[in-house]
C-alpha positions as CSV (number, residue, x, y, z in Angstrom):
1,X,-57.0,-18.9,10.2
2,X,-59.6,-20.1,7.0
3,X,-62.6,-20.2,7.3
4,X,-62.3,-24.2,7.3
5,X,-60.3,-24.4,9.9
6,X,-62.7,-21.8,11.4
7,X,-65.5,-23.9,11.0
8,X,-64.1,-27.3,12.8
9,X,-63.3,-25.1,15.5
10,X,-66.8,-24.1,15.9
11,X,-68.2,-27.6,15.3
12,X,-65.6,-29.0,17.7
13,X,-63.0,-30.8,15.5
14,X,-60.3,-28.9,17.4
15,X,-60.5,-29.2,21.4
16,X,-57.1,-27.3,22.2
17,X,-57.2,-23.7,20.6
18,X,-53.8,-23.2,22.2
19,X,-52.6,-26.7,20.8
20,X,-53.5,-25.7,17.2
21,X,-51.9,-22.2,17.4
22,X,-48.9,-23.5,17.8
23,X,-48.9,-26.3,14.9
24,X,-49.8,-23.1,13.0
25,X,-47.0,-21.0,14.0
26,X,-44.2,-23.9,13.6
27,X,-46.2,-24.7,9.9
28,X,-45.5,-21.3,9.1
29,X,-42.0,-21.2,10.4
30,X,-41.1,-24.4,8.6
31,X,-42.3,-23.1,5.3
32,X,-40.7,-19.6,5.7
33,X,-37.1,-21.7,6.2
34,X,-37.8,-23.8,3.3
35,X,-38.5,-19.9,1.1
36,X,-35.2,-18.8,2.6
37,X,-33.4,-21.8,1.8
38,X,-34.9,-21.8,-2.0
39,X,-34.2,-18.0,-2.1
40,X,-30.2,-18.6,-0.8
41,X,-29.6,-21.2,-3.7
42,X,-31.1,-19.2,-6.6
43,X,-28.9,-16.3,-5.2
44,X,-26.1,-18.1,-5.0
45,X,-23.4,-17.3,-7.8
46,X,-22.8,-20.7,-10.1
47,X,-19.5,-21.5,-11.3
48,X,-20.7,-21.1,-15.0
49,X,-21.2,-17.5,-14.5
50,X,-16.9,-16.8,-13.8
51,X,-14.8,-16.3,-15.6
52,X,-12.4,-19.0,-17.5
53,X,-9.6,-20.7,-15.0
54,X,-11.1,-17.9,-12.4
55,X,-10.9,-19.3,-9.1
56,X,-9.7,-18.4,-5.4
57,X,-6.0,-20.0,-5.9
58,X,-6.0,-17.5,-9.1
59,X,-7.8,-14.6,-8.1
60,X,-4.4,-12.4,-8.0
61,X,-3.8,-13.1,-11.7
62,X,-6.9,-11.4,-12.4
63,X,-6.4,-7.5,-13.5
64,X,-7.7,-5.6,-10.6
65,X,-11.0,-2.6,-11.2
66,X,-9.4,0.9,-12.7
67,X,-9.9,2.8,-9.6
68,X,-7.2,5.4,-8.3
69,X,-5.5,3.3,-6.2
70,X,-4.7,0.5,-8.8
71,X,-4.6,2.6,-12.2
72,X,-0.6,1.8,-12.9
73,X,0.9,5.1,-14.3
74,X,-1.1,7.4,-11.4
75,X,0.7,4.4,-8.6
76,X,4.1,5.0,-10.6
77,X,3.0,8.8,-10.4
78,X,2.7,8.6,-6.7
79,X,5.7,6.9,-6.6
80,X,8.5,9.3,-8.4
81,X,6.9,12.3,-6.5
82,X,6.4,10.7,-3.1
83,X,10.3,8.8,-3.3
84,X,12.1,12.8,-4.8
85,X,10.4,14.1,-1.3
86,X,11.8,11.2,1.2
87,X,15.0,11.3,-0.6
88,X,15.3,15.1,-0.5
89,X,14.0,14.4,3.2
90,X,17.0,12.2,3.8
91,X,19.7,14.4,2.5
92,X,18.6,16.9,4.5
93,X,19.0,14.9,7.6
94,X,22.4,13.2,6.5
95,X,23.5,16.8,5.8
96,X,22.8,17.7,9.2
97,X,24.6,14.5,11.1
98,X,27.8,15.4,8.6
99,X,27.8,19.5,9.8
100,X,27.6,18.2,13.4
101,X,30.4,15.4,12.8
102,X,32.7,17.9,11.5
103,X,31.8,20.6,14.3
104,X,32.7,17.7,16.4
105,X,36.3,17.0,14.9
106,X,38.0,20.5,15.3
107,X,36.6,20.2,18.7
108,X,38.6,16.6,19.3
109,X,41.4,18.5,17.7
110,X,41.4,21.5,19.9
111,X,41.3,19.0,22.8
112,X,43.9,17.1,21.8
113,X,46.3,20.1,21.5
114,X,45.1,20.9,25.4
115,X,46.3,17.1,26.6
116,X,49.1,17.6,24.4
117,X,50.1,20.6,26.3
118,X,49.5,19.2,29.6
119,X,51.5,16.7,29.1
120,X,54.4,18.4,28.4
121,X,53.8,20.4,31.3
122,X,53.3,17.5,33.7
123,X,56.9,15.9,32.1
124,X,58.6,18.7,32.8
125,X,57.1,19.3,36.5
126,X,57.7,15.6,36.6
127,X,61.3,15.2,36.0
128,X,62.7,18.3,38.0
129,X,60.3,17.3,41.1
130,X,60.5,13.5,40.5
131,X,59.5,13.5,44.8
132,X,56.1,14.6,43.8
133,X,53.7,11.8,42.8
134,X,50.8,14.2,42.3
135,X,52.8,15.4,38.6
136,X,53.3,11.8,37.5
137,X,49.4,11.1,38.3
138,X,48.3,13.6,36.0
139,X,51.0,13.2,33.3
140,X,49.1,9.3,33.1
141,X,45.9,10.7,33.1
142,X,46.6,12.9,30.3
143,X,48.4,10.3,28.6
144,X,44.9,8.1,28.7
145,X,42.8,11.2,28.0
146,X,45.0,12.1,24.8
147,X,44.5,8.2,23.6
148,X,40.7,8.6,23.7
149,X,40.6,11.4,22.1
150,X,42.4,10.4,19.2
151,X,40.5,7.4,19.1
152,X,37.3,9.4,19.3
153,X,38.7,11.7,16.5
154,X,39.4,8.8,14.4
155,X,36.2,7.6,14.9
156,X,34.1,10.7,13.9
157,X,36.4,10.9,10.3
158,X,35.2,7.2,9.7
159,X,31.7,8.3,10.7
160,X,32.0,11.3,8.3
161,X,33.5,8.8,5.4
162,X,30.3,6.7,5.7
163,X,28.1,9.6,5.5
164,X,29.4,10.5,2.2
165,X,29.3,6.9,1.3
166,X,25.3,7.3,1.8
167,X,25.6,10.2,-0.2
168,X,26.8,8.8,-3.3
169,X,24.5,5.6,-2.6
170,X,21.4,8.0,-2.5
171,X,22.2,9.5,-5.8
172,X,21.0,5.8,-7.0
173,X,17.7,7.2,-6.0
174,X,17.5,10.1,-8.8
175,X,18.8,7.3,-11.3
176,X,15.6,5.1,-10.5
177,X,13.4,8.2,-10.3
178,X,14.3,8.6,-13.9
179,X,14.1,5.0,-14.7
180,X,10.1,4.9,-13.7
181,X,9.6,8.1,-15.7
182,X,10.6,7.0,-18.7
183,X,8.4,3.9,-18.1
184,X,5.9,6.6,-17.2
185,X,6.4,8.3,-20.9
186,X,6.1,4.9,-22.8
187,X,3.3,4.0,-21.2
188,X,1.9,6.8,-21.8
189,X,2.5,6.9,-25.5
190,X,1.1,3.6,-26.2
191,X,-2.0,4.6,-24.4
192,X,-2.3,7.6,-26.7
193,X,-1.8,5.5,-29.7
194,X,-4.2,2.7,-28.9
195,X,-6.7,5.2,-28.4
196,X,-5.7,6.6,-31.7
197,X,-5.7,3.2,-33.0
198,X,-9.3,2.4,-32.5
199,X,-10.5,5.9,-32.8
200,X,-14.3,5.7,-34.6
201,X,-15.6,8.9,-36.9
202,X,-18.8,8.1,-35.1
203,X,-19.4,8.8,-32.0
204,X,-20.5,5.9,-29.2
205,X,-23.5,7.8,-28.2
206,X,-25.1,7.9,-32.1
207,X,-24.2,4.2,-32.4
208,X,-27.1,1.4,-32.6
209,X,-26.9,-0.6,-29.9
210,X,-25.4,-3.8,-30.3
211,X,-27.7,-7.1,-30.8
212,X,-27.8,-8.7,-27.5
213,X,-28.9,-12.2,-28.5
214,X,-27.4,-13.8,-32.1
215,X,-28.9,-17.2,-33.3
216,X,-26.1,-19.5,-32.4
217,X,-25.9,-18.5,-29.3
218,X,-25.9,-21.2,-26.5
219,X,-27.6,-19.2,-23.3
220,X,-31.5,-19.0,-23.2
221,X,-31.8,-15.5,-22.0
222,X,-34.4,-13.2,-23.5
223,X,-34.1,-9.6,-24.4
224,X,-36.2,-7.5,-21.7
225,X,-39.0,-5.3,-22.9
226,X,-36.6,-2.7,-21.9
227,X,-34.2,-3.3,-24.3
228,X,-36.0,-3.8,-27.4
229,X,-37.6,-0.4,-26.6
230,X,-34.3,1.0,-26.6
231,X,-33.1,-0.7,-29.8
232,X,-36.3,0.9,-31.7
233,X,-35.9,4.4,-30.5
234,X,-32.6,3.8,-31.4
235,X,-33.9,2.7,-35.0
236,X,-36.8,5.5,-34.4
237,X,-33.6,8.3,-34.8
């Protein structure tokens, strides 16, 4: 509270001390909202200061920062090394379902050679009892069993065709690995001669600093009292 508004208090301008409180508080609040509001729209970024053709619809044209995760021959890095361990991962495991495949087909073969057996048994038994039904029973069910089986057999050798098929598709894998190194290589060689290109006999840190502001120049900021102290102790060595 002034001291004016103090003194129509005390000479009885102002009946309502309560009444007056509160015009004060809402005065303040109303002025604190229009500071805010002045604050938010200096703050806010103006189109003049992005880039050229920058916008939300282009923002994924824009080059991304140099950090680890975007720096291109460290991603193509983490590529080769990471896609040689799946892959090696993957033979493994294809090695694996082609051992147990062929485990599998000598023991369809030793099976069939069983039925194959018992069927010739039961034929026999068959024709020189043809009153028993029990021998002709079993000489059908062996029949079927023996048809399974081969079926099953020929089955696993087109499963273990298809495995090497994968096999010889994988070995794409090492073709593409090599592919990305050489890109890798390249890459790297015309990094190392750009930076031999513009290669200075001075080093950056015994430079002058660069002039900030040129006449001609169409913005209307001015140099800081920090940076003209650095540009004459730059001058001062």
């Amino acid at each position: 509270m002034t001291q004016e508004e103090l003194d129509a208090l005390m000479s009885g301008d102002i009946e309502d001390l309560e009444t007056f409180a509160d015009d004060e508080i809402s005065s303040q609040s109303d002025k604190s909202n229009d500071d805010l509001e002045d604050f938010e729209e200096e703050v806010k970024p103006s189109k003049d200061d992005e880039p050229l053709g920058y916008s939300k619809e282009t923002a994924h044209h824009w080059p991304l920062p140099a950090t680890n995760e975007n720096k291109m021959v460290h991603q193509l890095d983490d590529v080769t090394k990471e896609s040689e361990e799946k892959a090696s991962e993957i033979f493994d495991i294809i090695e694996n379902i082609s051992n147990e495949l062929m485990a599998k087909e000598e023991t369809a073969k030793n099976i069939i050679e069983v039925l194959k057996s018992n069927i010739k048994l039961f034929k026999t038994l068959s024709e020189k009892f043809s009153d028993v039904e029990a021998f002709k029973v079993h000489l059908e069910k062996n029949a079927t069993a023996l048809d399974e089986t081969e079926q099953a057999l020929e089955t696993l050798r087109s499963s273990g065709d298809a495995i090497m098929s994968v096999m010889d598709i994988m070995q794409y894998q090492d073709i593409h690995r090599q592919k990305i190194e050489r890109v890798i290589n390249v890459m790297r060689a015309l990094s190392n001669y750009m930076n031999s290109l513009f290669e200075g006999r001075i080093d950056d840190e015994k430079r002058v600093s660069s002039a900030q502001h040129i006449v001609g120049d169409t913005h209307n900021d001015l140099a800081s009292n920090e940076d003209i102290e650095a540009l004459l102790a730059q001058f001062g060595k």
